[in-house]
N, C-alpha and C positions, 0 to 999 in steps of 0.2 A: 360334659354332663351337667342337667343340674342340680345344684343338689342345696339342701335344705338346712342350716343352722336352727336349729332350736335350743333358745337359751334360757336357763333356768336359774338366775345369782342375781342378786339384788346391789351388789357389790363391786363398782367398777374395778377397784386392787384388789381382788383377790385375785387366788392362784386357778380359780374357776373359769373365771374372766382371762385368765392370762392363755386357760388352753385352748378357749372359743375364739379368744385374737390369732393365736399358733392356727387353727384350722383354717380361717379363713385368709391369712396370707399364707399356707401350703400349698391349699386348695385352688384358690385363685389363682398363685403363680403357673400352678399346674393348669391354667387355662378353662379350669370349670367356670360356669355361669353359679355364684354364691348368693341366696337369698338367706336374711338370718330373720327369724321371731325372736327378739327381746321381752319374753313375757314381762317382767317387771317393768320395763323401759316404757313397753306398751301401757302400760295398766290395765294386762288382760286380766280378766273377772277369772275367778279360779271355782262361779257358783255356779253351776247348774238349774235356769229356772223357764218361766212359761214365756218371760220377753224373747229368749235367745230364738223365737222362731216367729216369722211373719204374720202367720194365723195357725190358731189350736183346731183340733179337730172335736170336742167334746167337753163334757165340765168334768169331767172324772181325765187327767192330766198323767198320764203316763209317758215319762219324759223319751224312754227309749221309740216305743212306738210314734211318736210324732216327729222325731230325728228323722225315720223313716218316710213319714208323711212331708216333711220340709222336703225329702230328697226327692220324692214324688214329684210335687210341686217345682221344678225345677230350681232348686236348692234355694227355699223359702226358708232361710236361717239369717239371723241379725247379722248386720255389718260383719261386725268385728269377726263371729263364724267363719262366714261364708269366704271372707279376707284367706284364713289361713284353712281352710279345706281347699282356696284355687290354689294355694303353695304348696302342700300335699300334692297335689293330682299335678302340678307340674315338675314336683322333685322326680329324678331316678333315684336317689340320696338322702336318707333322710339322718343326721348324723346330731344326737340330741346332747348337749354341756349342763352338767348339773351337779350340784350336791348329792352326797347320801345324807338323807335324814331319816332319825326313825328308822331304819335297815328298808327307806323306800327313796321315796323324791317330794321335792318341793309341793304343798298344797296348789300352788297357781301351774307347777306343772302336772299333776295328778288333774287338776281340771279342764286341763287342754286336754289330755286324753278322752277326758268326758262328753265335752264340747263339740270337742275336732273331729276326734277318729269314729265320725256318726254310724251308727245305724244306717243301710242304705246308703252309703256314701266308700266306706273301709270294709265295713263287713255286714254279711245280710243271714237270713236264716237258712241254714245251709253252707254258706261261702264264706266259711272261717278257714283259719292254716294252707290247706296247699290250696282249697278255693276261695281264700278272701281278695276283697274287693282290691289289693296291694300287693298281689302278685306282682313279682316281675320286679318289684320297685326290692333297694335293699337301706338298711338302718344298723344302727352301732350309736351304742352309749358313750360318752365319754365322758366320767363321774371324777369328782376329788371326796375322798372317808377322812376324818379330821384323825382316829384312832391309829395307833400302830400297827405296822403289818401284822405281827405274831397275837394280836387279834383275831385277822380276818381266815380263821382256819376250824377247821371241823372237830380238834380236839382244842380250840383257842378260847379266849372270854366272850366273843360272839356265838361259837361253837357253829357260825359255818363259815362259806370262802364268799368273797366278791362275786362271784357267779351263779351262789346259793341265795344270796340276799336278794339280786337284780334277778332271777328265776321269773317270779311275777309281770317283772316290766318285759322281758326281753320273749318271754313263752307266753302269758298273760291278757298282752296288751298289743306288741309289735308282729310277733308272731301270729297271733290270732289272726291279726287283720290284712293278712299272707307277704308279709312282708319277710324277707331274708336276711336274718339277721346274724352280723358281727360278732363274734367275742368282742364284749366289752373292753374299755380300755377305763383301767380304775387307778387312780394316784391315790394310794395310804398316805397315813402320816402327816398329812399336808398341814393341821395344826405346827408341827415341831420342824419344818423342812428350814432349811439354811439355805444361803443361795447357791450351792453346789449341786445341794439336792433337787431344788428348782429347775433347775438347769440340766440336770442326769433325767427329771422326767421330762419335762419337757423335749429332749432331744429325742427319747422313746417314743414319745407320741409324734413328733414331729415324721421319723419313720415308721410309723402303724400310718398315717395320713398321706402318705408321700406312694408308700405300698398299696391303699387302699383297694385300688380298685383290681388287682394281682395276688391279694392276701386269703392264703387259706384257712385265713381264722374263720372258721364259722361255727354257728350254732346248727344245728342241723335238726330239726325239729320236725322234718319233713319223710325222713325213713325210717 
């Protein structure tokens, strides 16, 4: 299959970085075709603005409507766009590595959603959830929370769970644009982790990635 890395850590050592390395020698050995975005690596723009598209349609600049006009246009959006919507449209997999910040994600990943997942390209008016433009294709977060678990719970100091916070991304954002998505796979704690700990999640994730394409973790958004 191929499937799609999307990386969100600005940070070659961390434990972020260490689970995007874990996916992509799981994955690979497993004989998938692996393409990874390095947002940071890249120095993808995380701004939403009038260059990201070949030509405007009007002086009054509505960014979602001309997303759609670029897709018109046979996908009249800047380099750097147009780069990772052909990685999109050729994933079946689209499998994203990121922090939680802010109980969300990285600002440069929040603008590849902006960017990327166009108007007319993922989803259109009408062809959201089970008819968006990414049907058929499937997604899974795979996040590190620097806080402690007995945090991340609905009577906890967050007062919700890992599943409550990424709600937005995974229903939001992935879903929306009919994509099937995963339960999440979220590493707590990762500030305070020892190398035992590293290595207890690490091997958890190594089988959720190993399981992946067999795994009836899902979110089901769809009935």
């Amino acid at each position: 299959m191929n499937i799609l890395i999307v990386y969100a850590h600005h940070e070659p050592s961390s434990f972020t970085s260490a689970m995007k390395n874990l996916a992509i020698q799981v994955l690979s050995s497993q004989g998938h075709t692996v393409v990874m975005s390095d947002l940071y690596g890249q120095g993808f723009s995380a701004v939403a603005q009038k260059w990201d598209f070949v030509t405007t349609r009007a002086e009054h600049f509505n960014y979602m409507l001309e997303q759609k006009h670029a897709a018109n246009l046979d996908l009249a959006f800047s380099p750097d766009i147009l780069g990772e919507i052909e990685k999109v449209r050729a994933a079946e997999v689209i499998i994203i590595v990121t922090p939680i910040w802010w109980f969300s994600v990285p600002a440069i990943l929040k603008g590849w959603f902006d960017r990327v997942l166009a108007m007319g390209v993922t989803w259109d008016s009408g062809k959201i959830y089970e008819n968006g433009l990414l049907r058929g294709k499937q997604a899974m977060l795979v996040a590190t929370a620097g806080g402690p678990s007995r945090y991340y719970h609905e009577k906890g100091r967050h007062l919700a769970s890992p599943q409550q916070i990424l709600h937005p991304i995974n229903h939001g954002t992935l879903a929306f644009c009919g994509l099937n998505v995963h339960e999440p796979f979220v590493a707590l704690g990762v500030l305070g982790l020892d190398q035992a700990g590293r290595e207890q999640i690490l091997k958890e994730l190594q089988f959720r990635l190993e399981h992946l394409m067999d795994s009836p973790q899902w979110l089901n958004y769809y009935n």
